[in-house]
C-alpha atoms as one frame of an Amber mdcrd trajectory, in Angstrom:
protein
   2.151  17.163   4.573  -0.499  17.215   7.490  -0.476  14.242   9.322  -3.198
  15.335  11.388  -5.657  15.738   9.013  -5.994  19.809   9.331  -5.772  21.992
   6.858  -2.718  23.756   6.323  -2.521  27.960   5.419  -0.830  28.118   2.367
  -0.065  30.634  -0.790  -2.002  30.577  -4.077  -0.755  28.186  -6.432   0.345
  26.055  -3.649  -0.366  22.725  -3.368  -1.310  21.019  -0.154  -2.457  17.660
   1.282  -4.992  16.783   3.455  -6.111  13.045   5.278  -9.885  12.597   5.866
 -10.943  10.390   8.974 -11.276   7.431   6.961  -7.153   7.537   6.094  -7.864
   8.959   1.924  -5.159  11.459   1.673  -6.282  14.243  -0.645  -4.320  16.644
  -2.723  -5.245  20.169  -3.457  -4.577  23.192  -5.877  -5.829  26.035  -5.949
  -6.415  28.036  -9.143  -8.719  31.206  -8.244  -9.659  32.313 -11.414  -9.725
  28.989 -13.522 -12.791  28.369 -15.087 -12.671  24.599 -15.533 -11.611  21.794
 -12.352  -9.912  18.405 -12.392 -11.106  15.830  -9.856  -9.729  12.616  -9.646
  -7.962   9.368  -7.864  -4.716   7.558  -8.198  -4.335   3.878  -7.247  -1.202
   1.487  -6.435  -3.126  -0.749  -8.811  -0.760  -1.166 -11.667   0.409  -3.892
 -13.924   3.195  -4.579 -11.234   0.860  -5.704  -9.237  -0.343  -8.427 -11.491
   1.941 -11.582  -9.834   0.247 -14.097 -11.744  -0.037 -14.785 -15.687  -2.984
 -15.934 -15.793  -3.598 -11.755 -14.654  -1.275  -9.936 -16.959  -3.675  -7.189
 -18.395  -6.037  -7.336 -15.548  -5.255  -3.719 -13.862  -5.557  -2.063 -17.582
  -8.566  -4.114 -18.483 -10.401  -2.937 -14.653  -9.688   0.683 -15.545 -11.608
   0.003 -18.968 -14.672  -1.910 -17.844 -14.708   0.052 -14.929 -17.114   2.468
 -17.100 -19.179  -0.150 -17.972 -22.313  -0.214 -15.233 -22.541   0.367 -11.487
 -25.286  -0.686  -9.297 -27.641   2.454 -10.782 -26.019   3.507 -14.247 -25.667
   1.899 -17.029 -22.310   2.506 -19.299 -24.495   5.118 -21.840 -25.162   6.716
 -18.562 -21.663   6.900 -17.358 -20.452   8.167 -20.677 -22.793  10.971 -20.407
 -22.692  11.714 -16.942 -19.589  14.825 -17.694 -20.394  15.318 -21.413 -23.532
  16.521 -21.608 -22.322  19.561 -19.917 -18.835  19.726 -21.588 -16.796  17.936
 -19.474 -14.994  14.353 -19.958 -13.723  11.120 -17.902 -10.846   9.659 -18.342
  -8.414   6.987 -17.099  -5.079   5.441 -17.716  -2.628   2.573 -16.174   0.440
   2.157 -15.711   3.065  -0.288 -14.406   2.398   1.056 -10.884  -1.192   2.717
 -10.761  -4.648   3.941 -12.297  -5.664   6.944 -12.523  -9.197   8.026 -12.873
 -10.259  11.429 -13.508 -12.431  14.362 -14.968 -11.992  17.444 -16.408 -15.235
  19.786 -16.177 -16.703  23.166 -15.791 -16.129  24.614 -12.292 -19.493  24.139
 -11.168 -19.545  20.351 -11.753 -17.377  19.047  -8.689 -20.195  17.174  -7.160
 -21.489  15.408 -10.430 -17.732  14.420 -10.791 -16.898  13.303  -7.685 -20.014
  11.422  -7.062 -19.549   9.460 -10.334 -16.502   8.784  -9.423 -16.788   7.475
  -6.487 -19.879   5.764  -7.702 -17.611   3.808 -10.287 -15.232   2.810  -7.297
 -17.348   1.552  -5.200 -20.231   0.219  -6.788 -18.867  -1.176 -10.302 -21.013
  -4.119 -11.319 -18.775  -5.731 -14.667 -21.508  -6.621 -16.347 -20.635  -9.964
 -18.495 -21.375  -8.723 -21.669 -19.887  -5.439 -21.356 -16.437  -7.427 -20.153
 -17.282  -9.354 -23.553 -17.313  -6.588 -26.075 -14.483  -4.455 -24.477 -12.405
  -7.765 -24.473 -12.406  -7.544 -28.276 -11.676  -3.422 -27.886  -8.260  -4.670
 -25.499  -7.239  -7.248 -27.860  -7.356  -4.793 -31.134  -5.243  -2.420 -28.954
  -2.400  -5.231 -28.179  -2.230  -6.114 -31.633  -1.943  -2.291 -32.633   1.002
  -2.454 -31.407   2.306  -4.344 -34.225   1.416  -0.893 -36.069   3.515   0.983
 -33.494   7.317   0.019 -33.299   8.630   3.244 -31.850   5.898   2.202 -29.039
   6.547  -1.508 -28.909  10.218  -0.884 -28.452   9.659   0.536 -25.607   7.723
  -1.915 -23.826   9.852  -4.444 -25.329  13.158  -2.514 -23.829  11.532  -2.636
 -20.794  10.485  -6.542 -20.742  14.152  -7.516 -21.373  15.653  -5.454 -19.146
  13.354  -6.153 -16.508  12.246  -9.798 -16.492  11.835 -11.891 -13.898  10.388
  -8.704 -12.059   6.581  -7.550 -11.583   7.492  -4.557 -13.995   8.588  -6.795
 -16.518   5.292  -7.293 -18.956   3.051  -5.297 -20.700   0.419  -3.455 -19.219
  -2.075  -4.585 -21.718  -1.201  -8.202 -21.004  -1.032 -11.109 -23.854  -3.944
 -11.769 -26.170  -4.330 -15.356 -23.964  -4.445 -13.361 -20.722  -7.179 -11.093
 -21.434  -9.280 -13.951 -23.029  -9.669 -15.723 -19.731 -10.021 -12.491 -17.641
 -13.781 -12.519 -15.894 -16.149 -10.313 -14.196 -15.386 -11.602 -10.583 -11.900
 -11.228 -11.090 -12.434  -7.711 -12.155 -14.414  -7.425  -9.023 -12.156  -8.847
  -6.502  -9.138  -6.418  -7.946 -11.466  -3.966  -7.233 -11.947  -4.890  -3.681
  -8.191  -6.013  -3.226  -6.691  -2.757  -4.311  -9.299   0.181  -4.096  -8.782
   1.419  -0.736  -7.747   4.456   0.916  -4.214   2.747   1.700  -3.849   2.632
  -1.833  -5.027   5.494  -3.099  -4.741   9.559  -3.196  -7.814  11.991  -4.525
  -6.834  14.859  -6.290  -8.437  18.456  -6.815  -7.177  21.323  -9.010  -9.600
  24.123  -9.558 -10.925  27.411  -7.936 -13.078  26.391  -4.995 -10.819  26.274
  -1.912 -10.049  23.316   0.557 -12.545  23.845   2.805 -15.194  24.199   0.399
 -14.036  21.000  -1.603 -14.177  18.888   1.804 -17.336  20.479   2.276 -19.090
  19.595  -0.689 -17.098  16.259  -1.253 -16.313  14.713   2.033 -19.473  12.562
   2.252 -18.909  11.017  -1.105 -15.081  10.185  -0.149 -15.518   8.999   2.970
 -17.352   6.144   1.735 -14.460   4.782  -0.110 -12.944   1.565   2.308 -10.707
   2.582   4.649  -7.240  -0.114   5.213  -4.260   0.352   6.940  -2.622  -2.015
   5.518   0.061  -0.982   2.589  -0.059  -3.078  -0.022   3.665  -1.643  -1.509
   5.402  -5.007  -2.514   8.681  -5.684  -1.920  10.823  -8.027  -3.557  14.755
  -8.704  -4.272  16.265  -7.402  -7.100  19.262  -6.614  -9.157  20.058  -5.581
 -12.556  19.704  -8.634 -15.630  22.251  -9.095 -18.027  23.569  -6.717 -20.218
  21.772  -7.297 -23.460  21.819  -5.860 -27.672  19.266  -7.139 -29.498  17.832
  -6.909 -33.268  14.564  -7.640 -33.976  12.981  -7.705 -37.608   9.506  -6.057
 -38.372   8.001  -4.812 -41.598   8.851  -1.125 -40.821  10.848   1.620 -42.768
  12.813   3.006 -40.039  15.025   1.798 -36.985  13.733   2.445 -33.967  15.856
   1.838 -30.842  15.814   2.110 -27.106  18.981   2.267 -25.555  19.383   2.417
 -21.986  19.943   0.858 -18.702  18.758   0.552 -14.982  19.885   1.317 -11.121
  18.737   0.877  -8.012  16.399   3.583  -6.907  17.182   6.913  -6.660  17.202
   9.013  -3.873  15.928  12.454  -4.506  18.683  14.346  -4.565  20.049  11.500
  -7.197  16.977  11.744  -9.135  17.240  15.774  -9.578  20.635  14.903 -10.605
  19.326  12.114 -13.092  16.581  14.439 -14.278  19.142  17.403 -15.102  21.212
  14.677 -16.901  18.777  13.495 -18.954  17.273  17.248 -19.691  21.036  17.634
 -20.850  21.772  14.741 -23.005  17.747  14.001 -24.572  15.741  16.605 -23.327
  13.260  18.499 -25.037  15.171  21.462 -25.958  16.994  21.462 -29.335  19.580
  22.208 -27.834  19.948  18.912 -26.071  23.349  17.160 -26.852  21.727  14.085
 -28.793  19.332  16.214 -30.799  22.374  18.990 -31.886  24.951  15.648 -32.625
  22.332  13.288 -34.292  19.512  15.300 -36.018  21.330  19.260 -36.360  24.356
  18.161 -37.337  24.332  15.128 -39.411  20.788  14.366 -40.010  20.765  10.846
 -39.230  17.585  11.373 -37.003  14.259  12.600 -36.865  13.553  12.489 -33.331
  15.592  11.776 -30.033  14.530  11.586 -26.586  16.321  10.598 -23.353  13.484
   9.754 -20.227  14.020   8.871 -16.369  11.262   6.569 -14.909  11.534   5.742
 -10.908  10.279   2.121  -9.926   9.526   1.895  -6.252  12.657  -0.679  -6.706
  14.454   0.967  -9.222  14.925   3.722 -11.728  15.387   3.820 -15.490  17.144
   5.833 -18.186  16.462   5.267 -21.469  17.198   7.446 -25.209  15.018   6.380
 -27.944  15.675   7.428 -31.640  14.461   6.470 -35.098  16.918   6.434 -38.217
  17.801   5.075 -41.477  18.713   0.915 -40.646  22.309   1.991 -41.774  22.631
   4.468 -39.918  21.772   2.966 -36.140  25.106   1.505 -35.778  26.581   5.053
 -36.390  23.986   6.984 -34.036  24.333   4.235 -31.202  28.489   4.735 -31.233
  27.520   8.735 -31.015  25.606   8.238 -27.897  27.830   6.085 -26.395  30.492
   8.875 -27.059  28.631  11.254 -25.751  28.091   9.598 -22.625  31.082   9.096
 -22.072  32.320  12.620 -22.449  30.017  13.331 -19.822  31.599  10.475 -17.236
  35.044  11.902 -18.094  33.945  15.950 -17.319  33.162  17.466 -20.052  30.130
  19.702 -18.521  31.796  22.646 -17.372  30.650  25.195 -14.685  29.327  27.165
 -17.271  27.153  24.872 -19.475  25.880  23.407 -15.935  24.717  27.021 -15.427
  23.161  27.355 -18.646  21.021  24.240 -18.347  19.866  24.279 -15.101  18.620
  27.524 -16.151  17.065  25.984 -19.141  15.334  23.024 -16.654  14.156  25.723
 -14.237  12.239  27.484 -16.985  10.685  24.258 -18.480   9.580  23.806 -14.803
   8.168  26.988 -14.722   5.803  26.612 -17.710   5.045  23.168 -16.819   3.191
  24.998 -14.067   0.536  26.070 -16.312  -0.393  22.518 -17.632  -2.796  22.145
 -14.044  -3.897  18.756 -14.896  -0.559  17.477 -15.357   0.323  19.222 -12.827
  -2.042  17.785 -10.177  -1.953  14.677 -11.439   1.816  14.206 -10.800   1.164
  15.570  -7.346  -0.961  12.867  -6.757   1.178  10.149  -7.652   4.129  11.446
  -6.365   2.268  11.220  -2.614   0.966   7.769  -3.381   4.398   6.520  -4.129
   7.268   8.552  -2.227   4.731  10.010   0.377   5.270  13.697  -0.537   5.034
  16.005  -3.049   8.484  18.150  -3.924   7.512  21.963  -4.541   9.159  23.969
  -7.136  10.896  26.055  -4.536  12.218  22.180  -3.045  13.383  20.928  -6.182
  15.302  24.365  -7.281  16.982  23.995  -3.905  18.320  21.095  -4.806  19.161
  21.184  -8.658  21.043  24.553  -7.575  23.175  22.193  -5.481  24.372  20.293
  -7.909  27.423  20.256  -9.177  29.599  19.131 -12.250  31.640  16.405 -10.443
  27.966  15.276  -9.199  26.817  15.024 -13.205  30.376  13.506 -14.076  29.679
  10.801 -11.354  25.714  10.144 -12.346  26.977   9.718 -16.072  29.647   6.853
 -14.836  26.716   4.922 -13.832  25.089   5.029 -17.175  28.096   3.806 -19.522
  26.946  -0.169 -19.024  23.936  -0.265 -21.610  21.535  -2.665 -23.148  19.847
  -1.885 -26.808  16.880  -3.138 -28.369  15.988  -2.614 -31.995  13.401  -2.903
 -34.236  14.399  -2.631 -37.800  13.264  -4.308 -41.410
């Protein structure tokens, strides 16, 4: 990273930072021949950040309205700003940020960063606008109720969390968003959207110096603060927990898992590999060859790693037959614990690090995605790890390094949703 604020010489492909006068770090690829451009910010303005009730919801129901009217558009104008010549705006939250961002023809970046930048900094939340899309929020928390492979997961992750800023839905409670207003839209607008708290993004084909050029006027507008607003708190893993809970669905769907303290990033290439091994997308991932290949029991299995900025989580969700979950959660116990005892040998850990490094690979050509996690991964750890980095150090580990991260996983809770 350039802590100077100059711009580094780098290869195509590459991606680089850069830190504008006013403190806004910026993150740039460049793609020479693409055709279309992603522009976009990421803010430390997540549900986590929500330390009273009465806000649950309030960071997801900002990154709604904030499409709603600015000093000079109105929301039909902000809707139409990047379609009417192809393009779109999007957003999402999650427990630690927003992310805002476009996707357009090449020769849009000004139209999108200006409207961007225009819904940062000059959002109005017009009362009846926070009215109507407070009806839109609560239909989407009460979908949920449609969705139990989606509310297990936030469920999982309420239990096993509580008593933490992580631990409650990002869309909040029906009561919460009911009493959430325009000024307190407003003020987490002005509490959270600054440049301490935020990274831009650009992945397209005009270079760095062009996109400063054409952009830096816009983004230097955006409040500068040197203050960090990364919160830190005590904690330590809740009580080991298996829980059953009845809802009018066909399957079982469970989330069985359990968390640590953060990772360090040679643990968390370690984690990753593990998880790629056991629940991974391939096939040929352990879970998906014991539980789906060879006995059927399952239609879908899937192991995932999230990092906290306090802690990190593994998780393997599956859906079965009710009277079958007992007999799928004793398999992935066993499986586990195969692991912690040695079972990878040299020459499986060869085979799927080779597997990982080729997922990586086409993962490459997903550029939103791509930039996107760039982004985020400066806003929280500071840097971004380049493919060449994180080969590095997934070639350094080892099997007594997989054997050890798989001991640490044998302690966990289970949530499931059944009829």
């Amino acid at each position: 990273m350039t802590v100077d604020g100059s711009i580094p010489v780098r290869a195509m492909n590459d991606i680089i930072t850069h830190i504008l006068p006013n403190g806004l770090r910026v993150v740039h690829l460049y793609v020479p021949k693409a055709q279309a451009a992603h522009f976009g910010v990421a803010v430390r303005a997540g549900s986590s950040h929500e330390h009273d009730e009465s806000q649950y919801g309030l960071a997801h129901f900002v990154e709604h309205t904030l499409f709603k009217g600015t000093l000079k558009r109105s929301a039909w104008h902000i809707i139409n700003r990047m379609e009417n010549i192809g393009g779109e705006l999007n957003a999402f939250t999650t427990k630690e940020d927003t992310v805002i961002y476009s996707d357009f023809p090449k020769n849009a970046l000004v139209r999108a960063v200006e409207l961007i930048t225009d819904l940062i900094l000059h959002s109005k939340f017009p009362q009846n606008e926070i009215d109507r899309e407070r009806g839109v929020i609560c239909d989407e928390i009460n979908s949920y109720l449609d969705s139990p492979a989606d509310a297990v997961y936030d469920e999982f992750e309420d239990l096993l969390y509580s008593g933490t800023p992580v631990g409650h839905n990002i869309l909040g409670t029906i009561s919460s968003v009911e009493n959430i207003t325009s000024q307190m839209c407003a003020q987490w607008l002005r509490q959270h959207y600054n440049t301490a708290n935020m990274v831009v993004f650009y992945a397209g084909s005009t270079s760095m110096g062009s996109f400063l050029k054409k952009t830096e006027k816009f983004l230097i507008q955006i409040p500068a603060s040197t203050s960090d607003k990364v919160v830190a708190f005590p904690w330590s893993p809740n009580k080991k927990f298996k829980e059953i809970r009845k809802n009018e669905t066909h399957q079982a769907h469970t989330v069985v898992g359990c968390a640590l303290p953060r990772l360090d990033v040679e643990e968390s290439v370690n984690m990753a590999l593990l998880s790629n091994i056991l629940g991974g997308p391939g096939m040929n991932s352990i879970f998906n060859v014991e539980l789906r290949e060879r006995r059927g029991l399952v239609y879908n299995v899937e192991s995932t790693v999230t990092n906290w900025a306090f802690s990190t989580m593994f998780t393997t969700y599956f859906g079965c037959d009710p009277c079958d979950n007992d007999t799928c959660l004793k398999i992935i116990e066993r499986e586990l614990e195969k692991i912690a005892e040695g079972s990878i040998t040299a020459r499986r850990l060869v085979a799927s690090k080779r597997q990982y490094q080729g997922q990586m690979i086409l993962s490459r050509e997903n550029v939103e995605n791509r930039i996107i996690s760039a982004a985020r991964a400066l806003l929280h750890n500071g840097y971004v790890m380049s493919i060449a980095q994180t080969k590095a150090l997934l070639d350094d580990v080892s099997a007594s390094s997989m054997q050890k991260m798989a001991q640490r996983l044998t302690d966990l809770s289970c949530l499931t949703i059944m009829p």
